[in-house]
C-alpha positions in Angstrom: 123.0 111.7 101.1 119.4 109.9 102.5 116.9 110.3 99.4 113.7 110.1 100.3 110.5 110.2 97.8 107.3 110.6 99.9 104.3 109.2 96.8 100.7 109.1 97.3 98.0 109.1 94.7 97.7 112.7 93.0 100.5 114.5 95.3 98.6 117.3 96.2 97.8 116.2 99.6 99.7 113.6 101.5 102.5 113.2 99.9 103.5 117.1 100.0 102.3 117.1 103.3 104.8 114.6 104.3 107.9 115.9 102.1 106.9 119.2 104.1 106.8 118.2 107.2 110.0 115.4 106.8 112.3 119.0 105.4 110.9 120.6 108.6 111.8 117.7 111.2 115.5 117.2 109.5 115.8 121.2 109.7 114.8 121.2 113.3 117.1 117.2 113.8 118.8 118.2 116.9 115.5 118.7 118.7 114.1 115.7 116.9 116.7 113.2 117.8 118.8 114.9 120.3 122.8 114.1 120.2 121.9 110.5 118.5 123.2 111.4 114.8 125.3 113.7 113.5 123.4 113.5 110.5 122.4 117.3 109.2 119.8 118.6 106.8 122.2 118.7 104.1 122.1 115.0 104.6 119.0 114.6 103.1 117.2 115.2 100.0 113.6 114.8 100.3 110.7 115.5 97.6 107.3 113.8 97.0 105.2 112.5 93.5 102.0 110.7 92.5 101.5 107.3 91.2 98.6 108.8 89.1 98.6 111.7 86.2 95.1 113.4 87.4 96.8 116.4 89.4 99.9 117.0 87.3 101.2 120.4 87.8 98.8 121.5 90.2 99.7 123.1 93.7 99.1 121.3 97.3 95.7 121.1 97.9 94.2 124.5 99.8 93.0 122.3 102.9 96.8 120.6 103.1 98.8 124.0 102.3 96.4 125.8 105.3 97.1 122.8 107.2 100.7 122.7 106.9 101.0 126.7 107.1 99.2 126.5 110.5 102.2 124.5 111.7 104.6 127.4 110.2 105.2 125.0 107.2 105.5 127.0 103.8 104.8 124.5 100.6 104.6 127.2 98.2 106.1 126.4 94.7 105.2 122.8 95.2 103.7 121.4 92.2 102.4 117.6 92.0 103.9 115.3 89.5 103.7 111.3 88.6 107.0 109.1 89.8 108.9 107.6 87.4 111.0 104.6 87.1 114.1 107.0 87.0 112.6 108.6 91.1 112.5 104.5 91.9 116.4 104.1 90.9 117.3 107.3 92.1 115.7 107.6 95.6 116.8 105.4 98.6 113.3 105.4 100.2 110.3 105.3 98.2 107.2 105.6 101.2 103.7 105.0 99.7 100.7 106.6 101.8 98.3 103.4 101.3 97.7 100.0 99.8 96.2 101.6 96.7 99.7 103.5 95.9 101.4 100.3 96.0 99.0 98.9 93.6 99.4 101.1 91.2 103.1 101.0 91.2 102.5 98.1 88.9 102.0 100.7 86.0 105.0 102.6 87.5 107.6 100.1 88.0 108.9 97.1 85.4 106.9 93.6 86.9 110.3 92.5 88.9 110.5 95.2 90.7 107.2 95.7 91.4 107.3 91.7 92.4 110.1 92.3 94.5 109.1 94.9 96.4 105.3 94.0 96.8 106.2 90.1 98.1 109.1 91.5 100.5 107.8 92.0 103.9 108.7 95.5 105.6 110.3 95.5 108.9 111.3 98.3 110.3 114.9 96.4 112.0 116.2 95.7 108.8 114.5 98.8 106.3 117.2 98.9 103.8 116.4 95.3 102.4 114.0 97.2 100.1 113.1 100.6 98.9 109.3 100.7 98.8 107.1 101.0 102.2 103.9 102.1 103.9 104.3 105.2 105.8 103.3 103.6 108.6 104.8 100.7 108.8 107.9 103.0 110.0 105.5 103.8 113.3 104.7 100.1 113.7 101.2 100.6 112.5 99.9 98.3 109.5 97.3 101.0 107.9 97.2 103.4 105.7 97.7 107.4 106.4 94.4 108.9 106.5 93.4 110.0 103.0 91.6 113.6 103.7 90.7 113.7 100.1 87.5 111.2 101.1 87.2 112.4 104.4 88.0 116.1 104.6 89.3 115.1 107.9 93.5 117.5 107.4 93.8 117.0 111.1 94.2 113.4 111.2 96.3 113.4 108.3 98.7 115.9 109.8 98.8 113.7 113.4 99.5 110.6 110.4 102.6 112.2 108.7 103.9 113.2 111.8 103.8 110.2 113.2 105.1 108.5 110.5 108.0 110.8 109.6 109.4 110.9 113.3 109.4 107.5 113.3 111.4 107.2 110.4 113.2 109.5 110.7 114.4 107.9 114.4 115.0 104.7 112.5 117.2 105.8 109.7 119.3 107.9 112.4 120.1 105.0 114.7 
């Protein structure tokens, strides 16, 4: 099983927009990655939190769930909530949306984790020496995913997660 814990700051934009659209691309794998796995969706486990408490138990964002249902991507039921040390041990990937969510990971995480994973470089050829990325890192990109939050701006959010889940997903199926 590939666990995967997609966490931005209040999970009621990017992060359940990435969950979302990582379920959909694992559904749809074959077409994705066409005869180079044999990797199903019942091989992965994929869900998404915050690294803040502001939007507990709130649903996706209206802009993100319109946004993912134009793409025939149902979210509904989806409810944000804060990671927890226990998500950390548990999940094989943790993939932050931006700098800021790795920051406040200190608060998340005890201080030799966090060291560890903040002062270990990511690279994409060897991804399981640690748990904690940047989205997209996994495209080869060093920046953050576009936070529509600030800029209202769901399209380039959407290209952003896409673009970033592919990617990974190629990666961890090679």
């Amino acid at each position: 099983m590939i666990k995967i814990l997609f966490v931005c700051h209040g999970n009621i934009c990017r992060s359940p927009m990435a969950e979302f659209v990582m379920k959909k691309l694992v559904q749809d794998l074959q077409a994705v990655i066409p005869s180079k796995t044999s990797l199903t969706a019942a091989d992965f486990e994929i869900a998404s939190a915050a690294t803040s408490t502001e939007e507990i138990g709130n649903p996706v964002y209206p802009p993100a769930r319109r946004m993912l249902a134009s793409h025939g991507i149902d979210c509904s039921g989806k409810t944000a909530r804060q990671m927890t040390v226990a998500d950390y041990n548990y999940y094989d990937y943790i993939v932050l949306m931006d700098q800021n969510n790795l920051r406040n990971l200190r608060w998340i995480l005890p201080r030799d984790i966090y060291e560890h994973e903040t002062n270990t470089p990511f690279n994409t050829s060897n991804h399981t020496s640690h748990k904690v990325s940047l989205l997209m890192d996994w495209a080869g990109k060093s920046r953050d995913v576009a936070d529509p939050w600030y800029t209202g701006d769901f399209e380039a959010t959407w290209r952003d997660v896409n673009e970033g889940c592919k990617a990974m997903l190629k990666i961890i199926c090679e």
